[in-house]
mmCIF entry with sequence, helices, sheets and N, C-alpha, C, O atoms, coordinates in Angstrom:
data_MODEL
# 
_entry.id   MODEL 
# 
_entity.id                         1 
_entity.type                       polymer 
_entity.pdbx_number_of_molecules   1 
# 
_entity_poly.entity_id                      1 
_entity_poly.type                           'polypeptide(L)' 
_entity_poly.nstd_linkage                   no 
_entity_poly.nstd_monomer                   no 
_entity_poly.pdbx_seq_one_letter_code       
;(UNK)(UNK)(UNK)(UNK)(UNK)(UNK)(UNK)(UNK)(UNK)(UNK)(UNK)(UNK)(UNK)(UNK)(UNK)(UNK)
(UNK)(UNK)(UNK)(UNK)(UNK)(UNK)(UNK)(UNK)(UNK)(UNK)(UNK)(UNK)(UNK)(UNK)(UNK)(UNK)
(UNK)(UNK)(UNK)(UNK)(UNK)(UNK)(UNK)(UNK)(UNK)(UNK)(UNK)(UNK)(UNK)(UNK)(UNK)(UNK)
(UNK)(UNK)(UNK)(UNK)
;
_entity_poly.pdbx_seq_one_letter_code_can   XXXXXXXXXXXXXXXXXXXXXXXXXXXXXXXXXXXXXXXXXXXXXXXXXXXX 
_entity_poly.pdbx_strand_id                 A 
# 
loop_
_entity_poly_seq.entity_id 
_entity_poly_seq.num 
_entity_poly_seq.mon_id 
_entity_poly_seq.hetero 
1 1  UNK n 
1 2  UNK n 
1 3  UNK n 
1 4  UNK n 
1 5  UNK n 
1 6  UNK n 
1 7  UNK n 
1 8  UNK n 
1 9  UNK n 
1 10 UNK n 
1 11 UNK n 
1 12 UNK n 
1 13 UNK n 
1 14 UNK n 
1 15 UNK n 
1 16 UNK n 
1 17 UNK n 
1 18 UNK n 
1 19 UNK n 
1 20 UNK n 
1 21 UNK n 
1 22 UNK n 
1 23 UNK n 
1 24 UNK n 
1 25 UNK n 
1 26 UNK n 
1 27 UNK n 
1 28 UNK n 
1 29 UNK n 
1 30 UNK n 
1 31 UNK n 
1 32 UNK n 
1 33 UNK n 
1 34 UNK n 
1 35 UNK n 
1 36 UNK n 
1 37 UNK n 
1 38 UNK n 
1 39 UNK n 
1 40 UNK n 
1 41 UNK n 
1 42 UNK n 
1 43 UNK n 
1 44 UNK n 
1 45 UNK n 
1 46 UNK n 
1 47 UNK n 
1 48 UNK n 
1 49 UNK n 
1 50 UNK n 
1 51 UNK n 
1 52 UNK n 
# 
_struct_asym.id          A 
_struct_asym.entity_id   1 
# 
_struct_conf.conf_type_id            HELX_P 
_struct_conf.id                      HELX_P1 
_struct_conf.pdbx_PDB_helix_id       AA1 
_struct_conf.beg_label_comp_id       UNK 
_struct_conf.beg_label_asym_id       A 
_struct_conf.beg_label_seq_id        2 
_struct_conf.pdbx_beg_PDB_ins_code   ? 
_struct_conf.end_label_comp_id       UNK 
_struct_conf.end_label_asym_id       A 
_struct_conf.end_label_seq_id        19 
_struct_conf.pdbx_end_PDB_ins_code   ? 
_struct_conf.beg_auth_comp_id        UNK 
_struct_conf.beg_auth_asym_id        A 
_struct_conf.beg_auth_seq_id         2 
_struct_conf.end_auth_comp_id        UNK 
_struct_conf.end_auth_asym_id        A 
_struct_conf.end_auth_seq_id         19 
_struct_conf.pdbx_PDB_helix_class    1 
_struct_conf.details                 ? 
_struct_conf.pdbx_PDB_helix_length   18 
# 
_struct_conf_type.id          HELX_P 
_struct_conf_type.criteria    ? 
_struct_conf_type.reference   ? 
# 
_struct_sheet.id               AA1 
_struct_sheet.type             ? 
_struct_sheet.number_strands   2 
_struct_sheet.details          ? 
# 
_struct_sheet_order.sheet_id     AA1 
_struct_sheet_order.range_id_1   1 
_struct_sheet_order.range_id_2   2 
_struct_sheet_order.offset       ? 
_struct_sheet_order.sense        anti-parallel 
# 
loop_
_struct_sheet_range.sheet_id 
_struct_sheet_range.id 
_struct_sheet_range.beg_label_comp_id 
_struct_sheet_range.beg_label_asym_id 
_struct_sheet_range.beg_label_seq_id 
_struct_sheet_range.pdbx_beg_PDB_ins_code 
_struct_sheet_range.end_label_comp_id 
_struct_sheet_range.end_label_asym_id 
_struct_sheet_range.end_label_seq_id 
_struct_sheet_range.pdbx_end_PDB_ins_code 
_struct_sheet_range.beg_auth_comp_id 
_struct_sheet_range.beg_auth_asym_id 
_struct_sheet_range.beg_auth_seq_id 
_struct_sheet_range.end_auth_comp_id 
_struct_sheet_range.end_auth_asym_id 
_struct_sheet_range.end_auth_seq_id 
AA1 1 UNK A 39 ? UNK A 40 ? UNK A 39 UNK A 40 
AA1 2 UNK A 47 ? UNK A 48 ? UNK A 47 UNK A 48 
# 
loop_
_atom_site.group_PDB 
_atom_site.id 
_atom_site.type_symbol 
_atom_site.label_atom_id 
_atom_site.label_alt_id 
_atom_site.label_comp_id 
_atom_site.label_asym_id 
_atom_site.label_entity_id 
_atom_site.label_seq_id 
_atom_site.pdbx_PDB_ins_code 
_atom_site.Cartn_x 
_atom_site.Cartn_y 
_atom_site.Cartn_z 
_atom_site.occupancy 
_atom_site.B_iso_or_equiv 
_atom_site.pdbx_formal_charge 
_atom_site.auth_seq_id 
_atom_site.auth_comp_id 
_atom_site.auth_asym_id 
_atom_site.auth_atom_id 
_atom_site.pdbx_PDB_model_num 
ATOM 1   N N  . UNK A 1 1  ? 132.558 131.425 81.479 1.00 0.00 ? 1  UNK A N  1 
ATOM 2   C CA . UNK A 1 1  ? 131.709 130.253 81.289 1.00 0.00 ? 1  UNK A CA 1 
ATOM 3   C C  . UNK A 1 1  ? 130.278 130.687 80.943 1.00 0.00 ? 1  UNK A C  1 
ATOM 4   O O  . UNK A 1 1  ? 129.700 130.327 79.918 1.00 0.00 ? 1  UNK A O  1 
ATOM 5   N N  . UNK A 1 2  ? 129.760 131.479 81.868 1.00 0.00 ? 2  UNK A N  1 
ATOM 6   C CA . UNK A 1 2  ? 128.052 132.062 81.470 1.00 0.00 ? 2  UNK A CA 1 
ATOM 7   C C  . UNK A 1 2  ? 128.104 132.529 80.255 1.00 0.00 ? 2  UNK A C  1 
ATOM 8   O O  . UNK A 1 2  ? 127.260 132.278 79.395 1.00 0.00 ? 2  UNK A O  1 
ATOM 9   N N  . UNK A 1 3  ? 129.511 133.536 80.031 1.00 0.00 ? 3  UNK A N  1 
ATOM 10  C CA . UNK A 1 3  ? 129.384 134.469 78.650 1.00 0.00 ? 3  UNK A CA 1 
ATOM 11  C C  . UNK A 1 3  ? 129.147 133.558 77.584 1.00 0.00 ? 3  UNK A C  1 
ATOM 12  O O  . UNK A 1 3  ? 128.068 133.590 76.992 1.00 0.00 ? 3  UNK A O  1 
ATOM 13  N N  . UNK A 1 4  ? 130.433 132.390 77.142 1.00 0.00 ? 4  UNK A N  1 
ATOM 14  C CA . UNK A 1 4  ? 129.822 131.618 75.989 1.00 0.00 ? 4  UNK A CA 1 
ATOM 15  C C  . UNK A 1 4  ? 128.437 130.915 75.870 1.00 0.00 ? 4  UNK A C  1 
ATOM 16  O O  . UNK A 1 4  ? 128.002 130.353 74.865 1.00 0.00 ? 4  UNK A O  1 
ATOM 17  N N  . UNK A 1 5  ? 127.744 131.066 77.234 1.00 0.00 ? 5  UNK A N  1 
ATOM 18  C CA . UNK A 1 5  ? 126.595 129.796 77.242 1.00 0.00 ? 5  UNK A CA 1 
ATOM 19  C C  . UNK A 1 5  ? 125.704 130.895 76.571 1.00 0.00 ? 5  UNK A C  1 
ATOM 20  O O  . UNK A 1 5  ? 124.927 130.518 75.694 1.00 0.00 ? 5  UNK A O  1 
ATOM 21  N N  . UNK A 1 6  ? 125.750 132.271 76.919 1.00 0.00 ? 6  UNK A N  1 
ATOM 22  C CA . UNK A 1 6  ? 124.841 133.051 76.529 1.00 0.00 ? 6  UNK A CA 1 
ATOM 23  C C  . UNK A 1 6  ? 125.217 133.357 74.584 1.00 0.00 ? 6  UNK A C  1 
ATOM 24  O O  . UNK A 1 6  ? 124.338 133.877 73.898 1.00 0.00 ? 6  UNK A O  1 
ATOM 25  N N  . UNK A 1 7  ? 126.391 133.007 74.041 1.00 0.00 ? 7  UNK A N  1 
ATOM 26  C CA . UNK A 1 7  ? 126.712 133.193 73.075 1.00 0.00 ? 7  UNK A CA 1 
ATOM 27  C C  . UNK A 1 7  ? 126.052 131.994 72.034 1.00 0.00 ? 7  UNK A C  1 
ATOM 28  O O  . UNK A 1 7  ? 125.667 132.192 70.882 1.00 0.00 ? 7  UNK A O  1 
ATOM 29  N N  . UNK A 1 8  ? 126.035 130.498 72.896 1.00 0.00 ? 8  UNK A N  1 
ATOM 30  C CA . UNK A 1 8  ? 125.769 129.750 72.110 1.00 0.00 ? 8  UNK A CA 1 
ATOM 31  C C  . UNK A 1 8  ? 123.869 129.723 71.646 1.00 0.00 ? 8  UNK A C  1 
ATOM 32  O O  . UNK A 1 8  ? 123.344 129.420 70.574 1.00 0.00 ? 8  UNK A O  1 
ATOM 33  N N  . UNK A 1 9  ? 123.284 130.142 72.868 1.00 0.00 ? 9  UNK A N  1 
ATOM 34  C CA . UNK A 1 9  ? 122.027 130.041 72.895 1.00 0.00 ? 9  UNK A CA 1 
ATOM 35  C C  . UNK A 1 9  ? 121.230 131.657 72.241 1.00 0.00 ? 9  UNK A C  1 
ATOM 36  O O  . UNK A 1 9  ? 120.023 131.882 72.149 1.00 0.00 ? 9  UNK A O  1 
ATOM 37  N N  . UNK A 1 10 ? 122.453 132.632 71.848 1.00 0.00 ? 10 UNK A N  1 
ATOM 38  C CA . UNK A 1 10 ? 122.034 133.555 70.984 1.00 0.00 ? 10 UNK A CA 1 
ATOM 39  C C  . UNK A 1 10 ? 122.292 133.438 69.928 1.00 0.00 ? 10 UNK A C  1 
ATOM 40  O O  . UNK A 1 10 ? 121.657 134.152 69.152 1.00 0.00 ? 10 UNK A O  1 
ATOM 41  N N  . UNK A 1 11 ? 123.411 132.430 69.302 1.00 0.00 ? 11 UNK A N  1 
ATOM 42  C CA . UNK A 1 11 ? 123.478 131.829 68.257 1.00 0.00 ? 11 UNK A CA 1 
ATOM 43  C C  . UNK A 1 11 ? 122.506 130.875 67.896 1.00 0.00 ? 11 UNK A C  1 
ATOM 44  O O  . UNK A 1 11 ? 122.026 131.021 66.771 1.00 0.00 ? 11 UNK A O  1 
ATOM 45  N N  . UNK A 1 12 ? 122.101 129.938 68.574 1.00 0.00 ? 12 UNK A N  1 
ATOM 46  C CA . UNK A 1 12 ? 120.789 129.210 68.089 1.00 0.00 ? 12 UNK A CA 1 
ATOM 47  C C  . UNK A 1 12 ? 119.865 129.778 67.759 1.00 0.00 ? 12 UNK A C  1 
ATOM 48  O O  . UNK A 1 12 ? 119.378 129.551 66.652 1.00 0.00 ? 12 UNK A O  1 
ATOM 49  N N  . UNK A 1 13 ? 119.402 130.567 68.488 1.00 0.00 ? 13 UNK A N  1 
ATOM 50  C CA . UNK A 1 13 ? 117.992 131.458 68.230 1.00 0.00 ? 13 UNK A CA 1 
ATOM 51  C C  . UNK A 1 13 ? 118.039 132.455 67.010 1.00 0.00 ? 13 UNK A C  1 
ATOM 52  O O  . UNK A 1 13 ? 117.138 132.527 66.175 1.00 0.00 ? 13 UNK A O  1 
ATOM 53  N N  . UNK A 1 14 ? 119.367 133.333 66.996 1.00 0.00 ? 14 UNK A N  1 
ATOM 54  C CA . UNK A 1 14 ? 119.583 133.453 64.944 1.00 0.00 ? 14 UNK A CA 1 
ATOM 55  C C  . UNK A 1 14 ? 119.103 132.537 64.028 1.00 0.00 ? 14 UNK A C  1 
ATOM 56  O O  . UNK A 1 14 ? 118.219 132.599 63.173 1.00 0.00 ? 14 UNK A O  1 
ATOM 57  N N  . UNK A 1 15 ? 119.922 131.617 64.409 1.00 0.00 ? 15 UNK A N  1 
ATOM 58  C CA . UNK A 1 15 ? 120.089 130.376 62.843 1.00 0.00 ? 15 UNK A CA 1 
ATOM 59  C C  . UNK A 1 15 ? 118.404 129.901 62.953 1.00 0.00 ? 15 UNK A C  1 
ATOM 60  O O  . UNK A 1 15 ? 117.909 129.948 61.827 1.00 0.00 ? 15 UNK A O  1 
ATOM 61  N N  . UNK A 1 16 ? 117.432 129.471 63.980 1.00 0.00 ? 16 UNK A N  1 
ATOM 62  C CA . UNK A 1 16 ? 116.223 129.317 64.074 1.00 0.00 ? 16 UNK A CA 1 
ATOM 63  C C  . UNK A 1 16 ? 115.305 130.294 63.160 1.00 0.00 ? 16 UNK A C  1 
ATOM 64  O O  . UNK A 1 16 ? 114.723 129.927 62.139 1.00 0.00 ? 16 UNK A O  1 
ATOM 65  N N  . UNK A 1 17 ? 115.279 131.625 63.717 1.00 0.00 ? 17 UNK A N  1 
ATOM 66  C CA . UNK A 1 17 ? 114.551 133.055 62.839 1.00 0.00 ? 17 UNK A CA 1 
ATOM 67  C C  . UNK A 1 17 ? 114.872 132.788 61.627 1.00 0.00 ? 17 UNK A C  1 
ATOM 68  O O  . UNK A 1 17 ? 113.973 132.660 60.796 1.00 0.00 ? 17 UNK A O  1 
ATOM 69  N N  . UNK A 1 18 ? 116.363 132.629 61.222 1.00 0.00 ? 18 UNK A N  1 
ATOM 70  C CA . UNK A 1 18 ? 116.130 132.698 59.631 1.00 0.00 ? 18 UNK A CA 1 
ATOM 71  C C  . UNK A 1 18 ? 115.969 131.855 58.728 1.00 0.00 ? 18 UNK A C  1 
ATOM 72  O O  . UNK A 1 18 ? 115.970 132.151 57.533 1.00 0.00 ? 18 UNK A O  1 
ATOM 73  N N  . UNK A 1 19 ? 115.770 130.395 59.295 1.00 0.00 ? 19 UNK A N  1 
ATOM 74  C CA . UNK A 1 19 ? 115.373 129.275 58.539 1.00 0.00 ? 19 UNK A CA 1 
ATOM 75  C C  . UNK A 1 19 ? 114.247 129.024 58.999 1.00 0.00 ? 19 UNK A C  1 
ATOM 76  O O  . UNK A 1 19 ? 113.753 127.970 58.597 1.00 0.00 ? 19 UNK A O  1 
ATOM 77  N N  . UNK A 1 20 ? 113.564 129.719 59.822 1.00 0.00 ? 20 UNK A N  1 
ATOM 78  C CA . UNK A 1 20 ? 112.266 129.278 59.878 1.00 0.00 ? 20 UNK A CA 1 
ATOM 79  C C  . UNK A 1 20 ? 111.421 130.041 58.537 1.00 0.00 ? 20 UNK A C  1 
ATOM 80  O O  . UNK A 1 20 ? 111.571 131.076 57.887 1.00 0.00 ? 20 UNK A O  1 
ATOM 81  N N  . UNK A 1 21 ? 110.191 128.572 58.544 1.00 0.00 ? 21 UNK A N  1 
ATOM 82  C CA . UNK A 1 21 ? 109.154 128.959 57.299 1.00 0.00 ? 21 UNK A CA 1 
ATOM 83  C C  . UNK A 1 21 ? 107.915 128.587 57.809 1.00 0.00 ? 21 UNK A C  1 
ATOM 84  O O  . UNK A 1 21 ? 107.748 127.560 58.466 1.00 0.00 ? 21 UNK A O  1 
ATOM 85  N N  . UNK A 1 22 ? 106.784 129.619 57.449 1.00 0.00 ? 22 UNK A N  1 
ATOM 86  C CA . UNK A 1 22 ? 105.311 129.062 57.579 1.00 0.00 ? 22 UNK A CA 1 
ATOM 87  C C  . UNK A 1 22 ? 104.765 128.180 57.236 1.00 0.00 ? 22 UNK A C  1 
ATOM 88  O O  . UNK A 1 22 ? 104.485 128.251 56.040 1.00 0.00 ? 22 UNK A O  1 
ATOM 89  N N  . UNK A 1 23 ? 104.335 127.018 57.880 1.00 0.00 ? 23 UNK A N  1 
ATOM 90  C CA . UNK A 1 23 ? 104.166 125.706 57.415 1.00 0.00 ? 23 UNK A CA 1 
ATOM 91  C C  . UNK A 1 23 ? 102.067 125.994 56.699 1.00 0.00 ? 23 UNK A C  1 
ATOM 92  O O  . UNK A 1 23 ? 101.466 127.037 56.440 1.00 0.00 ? 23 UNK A O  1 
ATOM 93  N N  . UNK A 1 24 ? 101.632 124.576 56.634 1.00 0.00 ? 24 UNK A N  1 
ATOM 94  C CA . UNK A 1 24 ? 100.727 125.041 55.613 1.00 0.00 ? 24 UNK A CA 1 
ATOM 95  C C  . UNK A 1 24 ? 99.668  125.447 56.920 1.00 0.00 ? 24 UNK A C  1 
ATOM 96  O O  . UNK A 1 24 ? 99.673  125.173 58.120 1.00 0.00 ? 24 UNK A O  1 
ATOM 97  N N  . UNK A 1 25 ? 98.656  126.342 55.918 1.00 0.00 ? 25 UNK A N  1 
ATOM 98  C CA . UNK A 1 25 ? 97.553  127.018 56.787 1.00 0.00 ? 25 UNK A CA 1 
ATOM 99  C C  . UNK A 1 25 ? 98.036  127.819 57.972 1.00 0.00 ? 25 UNK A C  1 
ATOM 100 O O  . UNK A 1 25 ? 97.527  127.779 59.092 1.00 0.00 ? 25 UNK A O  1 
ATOM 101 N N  . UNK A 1 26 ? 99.131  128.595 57.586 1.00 0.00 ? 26 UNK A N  1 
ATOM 102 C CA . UNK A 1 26 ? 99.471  129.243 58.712 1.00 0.00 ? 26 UNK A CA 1 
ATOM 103 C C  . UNK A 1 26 ? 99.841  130.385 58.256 1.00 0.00 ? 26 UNK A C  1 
ATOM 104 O O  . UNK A 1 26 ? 100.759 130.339 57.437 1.00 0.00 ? 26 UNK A O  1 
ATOM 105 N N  . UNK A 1 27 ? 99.225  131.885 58.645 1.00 0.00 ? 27 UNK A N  1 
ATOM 106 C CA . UNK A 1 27 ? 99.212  133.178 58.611 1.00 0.00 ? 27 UNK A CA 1 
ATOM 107 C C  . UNK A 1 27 ? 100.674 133.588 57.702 1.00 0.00 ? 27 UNK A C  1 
ATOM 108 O O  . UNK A 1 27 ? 101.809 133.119 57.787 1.00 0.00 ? 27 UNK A O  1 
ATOM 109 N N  . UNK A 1 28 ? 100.145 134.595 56.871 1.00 0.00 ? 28 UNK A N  1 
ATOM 110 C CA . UNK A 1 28 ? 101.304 134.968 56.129 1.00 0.00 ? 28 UNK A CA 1 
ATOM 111 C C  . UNK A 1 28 ? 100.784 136.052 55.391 1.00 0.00 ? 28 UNK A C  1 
ATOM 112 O O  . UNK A 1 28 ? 99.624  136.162 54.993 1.00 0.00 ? 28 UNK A O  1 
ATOM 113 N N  . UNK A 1 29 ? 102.039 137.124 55.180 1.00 0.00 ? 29 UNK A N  1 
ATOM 114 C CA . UNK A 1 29 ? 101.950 138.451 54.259 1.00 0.00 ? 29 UNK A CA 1 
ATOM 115 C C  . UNK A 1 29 ? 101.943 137.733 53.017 1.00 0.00 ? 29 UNK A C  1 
ATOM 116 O O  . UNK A 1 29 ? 100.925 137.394 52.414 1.00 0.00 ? 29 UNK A O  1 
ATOM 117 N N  . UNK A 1 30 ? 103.466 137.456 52.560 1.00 0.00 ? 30 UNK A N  1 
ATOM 118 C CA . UNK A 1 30 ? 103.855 137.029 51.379 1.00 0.00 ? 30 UNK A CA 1 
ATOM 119 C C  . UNK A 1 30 ? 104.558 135.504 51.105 1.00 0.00 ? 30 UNK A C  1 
ATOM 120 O O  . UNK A 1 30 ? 105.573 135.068 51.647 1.00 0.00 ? 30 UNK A O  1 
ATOM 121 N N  . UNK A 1 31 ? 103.976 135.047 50.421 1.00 0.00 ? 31 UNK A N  1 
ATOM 122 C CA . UNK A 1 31 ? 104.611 133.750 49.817 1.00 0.00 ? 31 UNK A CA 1 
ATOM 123 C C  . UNK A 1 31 ? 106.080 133.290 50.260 1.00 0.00 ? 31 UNK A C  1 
ATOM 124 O O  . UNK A 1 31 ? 106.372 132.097 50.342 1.00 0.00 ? 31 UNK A O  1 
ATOM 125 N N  . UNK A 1 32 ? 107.027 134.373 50.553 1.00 0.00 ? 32 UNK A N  1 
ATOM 126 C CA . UNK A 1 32 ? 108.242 133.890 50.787 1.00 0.00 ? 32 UNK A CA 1 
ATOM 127 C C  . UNK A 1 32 ? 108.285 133.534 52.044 1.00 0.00 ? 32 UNK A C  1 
ATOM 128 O O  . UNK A 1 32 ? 109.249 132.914 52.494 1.00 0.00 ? 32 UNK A O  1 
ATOM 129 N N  . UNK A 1 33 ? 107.030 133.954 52.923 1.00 0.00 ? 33 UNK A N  1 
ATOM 130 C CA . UNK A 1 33 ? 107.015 133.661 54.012 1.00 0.00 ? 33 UNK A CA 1 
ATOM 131 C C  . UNK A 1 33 ? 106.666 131.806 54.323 1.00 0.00 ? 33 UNK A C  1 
ATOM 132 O O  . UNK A 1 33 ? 106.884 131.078 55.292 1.00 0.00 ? 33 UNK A O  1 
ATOM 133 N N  . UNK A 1 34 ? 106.158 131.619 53.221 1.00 0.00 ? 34 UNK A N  1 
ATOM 134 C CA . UNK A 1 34 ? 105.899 130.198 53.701 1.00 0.00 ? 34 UNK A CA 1 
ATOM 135 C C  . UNK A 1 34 ? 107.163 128.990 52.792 1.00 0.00 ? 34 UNK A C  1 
ATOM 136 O O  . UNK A 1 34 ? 108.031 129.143 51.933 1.00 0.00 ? 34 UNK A O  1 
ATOM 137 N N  . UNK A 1 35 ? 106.612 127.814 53.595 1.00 0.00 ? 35 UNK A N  1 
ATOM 138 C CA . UNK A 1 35 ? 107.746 126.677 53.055 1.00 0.00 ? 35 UNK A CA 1 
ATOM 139 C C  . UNK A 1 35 ? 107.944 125.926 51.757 1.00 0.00 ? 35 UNK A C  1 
ATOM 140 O O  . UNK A 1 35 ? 106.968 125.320 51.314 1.00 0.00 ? 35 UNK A O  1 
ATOM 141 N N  . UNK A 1 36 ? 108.669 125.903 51.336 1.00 0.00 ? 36 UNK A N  1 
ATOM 142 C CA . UNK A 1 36 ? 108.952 125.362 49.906 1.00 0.00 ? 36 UNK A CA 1 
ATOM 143 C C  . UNK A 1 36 ? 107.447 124.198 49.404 1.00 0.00 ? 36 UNK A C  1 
ATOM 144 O O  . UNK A 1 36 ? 106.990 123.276 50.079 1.00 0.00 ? 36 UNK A O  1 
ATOM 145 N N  . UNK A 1 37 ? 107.097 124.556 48.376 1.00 0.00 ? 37 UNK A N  1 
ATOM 146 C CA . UNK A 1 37 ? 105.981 124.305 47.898 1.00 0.00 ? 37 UNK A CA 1 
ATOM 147 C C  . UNK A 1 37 ? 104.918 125.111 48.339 1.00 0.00 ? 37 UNK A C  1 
ATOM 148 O O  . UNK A 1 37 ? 104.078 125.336 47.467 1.00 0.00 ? 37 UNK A O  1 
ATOM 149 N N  . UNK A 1 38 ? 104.807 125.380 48.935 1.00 0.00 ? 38 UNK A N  1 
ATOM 150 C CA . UNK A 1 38 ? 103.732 126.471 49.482 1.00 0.00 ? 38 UNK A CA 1 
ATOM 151 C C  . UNK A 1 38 ? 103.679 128.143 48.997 1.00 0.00 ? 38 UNK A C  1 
ATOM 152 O O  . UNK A 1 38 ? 104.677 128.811 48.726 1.00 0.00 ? 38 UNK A O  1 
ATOM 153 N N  . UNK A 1 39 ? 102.389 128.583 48.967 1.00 0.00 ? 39 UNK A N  1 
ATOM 154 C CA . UNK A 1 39 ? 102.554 129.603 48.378 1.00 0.00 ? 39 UNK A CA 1 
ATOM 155 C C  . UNK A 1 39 ? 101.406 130.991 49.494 1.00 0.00 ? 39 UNK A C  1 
ATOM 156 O O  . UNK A 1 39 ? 100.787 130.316 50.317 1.00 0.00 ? 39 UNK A O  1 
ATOM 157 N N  . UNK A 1 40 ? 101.131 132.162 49.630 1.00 0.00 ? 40 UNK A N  1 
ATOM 158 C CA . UNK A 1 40 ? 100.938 132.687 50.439 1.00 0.00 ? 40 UNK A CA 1 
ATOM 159 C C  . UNK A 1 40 ? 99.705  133.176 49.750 1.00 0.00 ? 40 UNK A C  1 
ATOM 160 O O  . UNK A 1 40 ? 99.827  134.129 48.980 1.00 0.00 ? 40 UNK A O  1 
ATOM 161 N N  . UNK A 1 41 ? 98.094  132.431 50.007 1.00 0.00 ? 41 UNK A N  1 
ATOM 162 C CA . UNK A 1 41 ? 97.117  133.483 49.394 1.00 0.00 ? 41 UNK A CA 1 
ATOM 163 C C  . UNK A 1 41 ? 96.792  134.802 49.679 1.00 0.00 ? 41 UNK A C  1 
ATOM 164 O O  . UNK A 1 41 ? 96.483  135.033 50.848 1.00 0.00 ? 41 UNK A O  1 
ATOM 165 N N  . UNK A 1 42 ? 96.788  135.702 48.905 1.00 0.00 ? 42 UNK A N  1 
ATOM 166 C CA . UNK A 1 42 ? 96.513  137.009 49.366 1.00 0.00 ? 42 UNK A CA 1 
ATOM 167 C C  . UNK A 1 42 ? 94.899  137.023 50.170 1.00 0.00 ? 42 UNK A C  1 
ATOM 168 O O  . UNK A 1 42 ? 95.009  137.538 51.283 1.00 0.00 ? 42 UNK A O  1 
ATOM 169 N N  . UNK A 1 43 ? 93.851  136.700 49.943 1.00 0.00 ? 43 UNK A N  1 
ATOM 170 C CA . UNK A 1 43 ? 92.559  136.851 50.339 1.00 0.00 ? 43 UNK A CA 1 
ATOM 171 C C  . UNK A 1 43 ? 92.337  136.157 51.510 1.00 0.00 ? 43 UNK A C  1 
ATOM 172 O O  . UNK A 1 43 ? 91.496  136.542 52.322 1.00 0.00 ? 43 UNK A O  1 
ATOM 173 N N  . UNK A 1 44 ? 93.001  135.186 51.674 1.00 0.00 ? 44 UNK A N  1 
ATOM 174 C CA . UNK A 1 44 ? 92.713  134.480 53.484 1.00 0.00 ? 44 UNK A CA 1 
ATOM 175 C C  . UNK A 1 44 ? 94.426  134.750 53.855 1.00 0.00 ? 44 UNK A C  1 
ATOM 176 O O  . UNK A 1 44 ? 94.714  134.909 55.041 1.00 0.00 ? 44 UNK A O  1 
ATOM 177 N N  . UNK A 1 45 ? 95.004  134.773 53.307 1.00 0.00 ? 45 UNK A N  1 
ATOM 178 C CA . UNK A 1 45 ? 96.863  135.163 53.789 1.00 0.00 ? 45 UNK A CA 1 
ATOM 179 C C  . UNK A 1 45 ? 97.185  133.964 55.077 1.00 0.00 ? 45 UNK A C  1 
ATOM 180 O O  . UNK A 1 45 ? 97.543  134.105 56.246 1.00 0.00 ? 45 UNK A O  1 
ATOM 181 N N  . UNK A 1 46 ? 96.842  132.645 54.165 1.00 0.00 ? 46 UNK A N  1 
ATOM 182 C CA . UNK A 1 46 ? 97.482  131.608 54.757 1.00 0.00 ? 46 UNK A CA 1 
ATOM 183 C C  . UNK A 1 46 ? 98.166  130.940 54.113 1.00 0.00 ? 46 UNK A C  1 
ATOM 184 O O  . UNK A 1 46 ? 98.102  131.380 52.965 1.00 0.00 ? 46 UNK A O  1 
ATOM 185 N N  . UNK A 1 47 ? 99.036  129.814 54.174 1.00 0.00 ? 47 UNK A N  1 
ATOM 186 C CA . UNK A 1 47 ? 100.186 129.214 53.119 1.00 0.00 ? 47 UNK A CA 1 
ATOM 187 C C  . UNK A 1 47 ? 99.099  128.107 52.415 1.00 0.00 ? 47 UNK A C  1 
ATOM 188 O O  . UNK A 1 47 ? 98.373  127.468 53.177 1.00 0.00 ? 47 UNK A O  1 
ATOM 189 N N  . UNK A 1 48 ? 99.011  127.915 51.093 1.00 0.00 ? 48 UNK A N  1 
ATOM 190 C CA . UNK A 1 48 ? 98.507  126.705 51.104 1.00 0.00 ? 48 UNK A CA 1 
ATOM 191 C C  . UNK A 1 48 ? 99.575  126.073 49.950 1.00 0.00 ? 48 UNK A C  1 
ATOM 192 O O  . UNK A 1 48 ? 100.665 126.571 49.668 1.00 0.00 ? 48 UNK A O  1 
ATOM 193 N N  . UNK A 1 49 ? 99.176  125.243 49.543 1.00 0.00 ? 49 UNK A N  1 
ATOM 194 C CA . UNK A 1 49 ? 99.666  123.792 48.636 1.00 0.00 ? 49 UNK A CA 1 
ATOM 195 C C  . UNK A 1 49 ? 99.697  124.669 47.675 1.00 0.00 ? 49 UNK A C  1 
ATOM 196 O O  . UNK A 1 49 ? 99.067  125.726 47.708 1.00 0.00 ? 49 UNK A O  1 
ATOM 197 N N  . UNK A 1 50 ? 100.607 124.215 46.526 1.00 0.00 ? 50 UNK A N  1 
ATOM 198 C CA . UNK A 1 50 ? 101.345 125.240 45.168 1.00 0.00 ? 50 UNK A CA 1 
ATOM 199 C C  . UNK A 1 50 ? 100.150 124.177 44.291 1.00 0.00 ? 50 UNK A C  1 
ATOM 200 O O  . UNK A 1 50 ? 100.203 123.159 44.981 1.00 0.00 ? 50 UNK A O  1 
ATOM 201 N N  . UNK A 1 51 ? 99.355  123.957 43.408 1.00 0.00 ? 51 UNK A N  1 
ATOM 202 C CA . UNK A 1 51 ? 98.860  123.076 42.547 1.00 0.00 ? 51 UNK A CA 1 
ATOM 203 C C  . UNK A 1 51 ? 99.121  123.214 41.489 1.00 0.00 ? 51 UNK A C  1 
ATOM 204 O O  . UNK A 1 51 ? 99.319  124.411 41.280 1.00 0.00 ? 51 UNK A O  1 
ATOM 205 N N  . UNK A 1 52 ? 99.320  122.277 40.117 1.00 0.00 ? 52 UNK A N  1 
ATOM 206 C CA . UNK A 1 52 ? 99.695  122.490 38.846 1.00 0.00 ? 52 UNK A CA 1 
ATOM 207 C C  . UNK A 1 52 ? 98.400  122.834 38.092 1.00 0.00 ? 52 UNK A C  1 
ATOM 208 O O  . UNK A 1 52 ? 98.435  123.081 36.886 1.00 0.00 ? 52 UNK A O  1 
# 
């Protein structure tokens, strides 16, 4: 019983890490780090808004 509880709640915390994305104004190396539309400035290395 403990074993699967510990299976399910190490499974959540996977699927969390790898769909998580840097939302805007929030610290980042590279662009892929942040969320769709967003892009990663190199000089302040925060996510901001993609503009046309």
């Amino acid at each position: 019983m403990h074993f699967s509880f510990l299976l399910i709640i190490v499974a959540l915390t996977a699927s969390m890490s790898v769909s998580a994305c840097s939302e805007l104004d929030v610290d980042c190396d590279v662009s892929s780090e942040c969320c769709s539309g967003l892009y990663c400035d190199p000089v302040i290395q925060h996510c901001l808004e993609v503009t046309a």
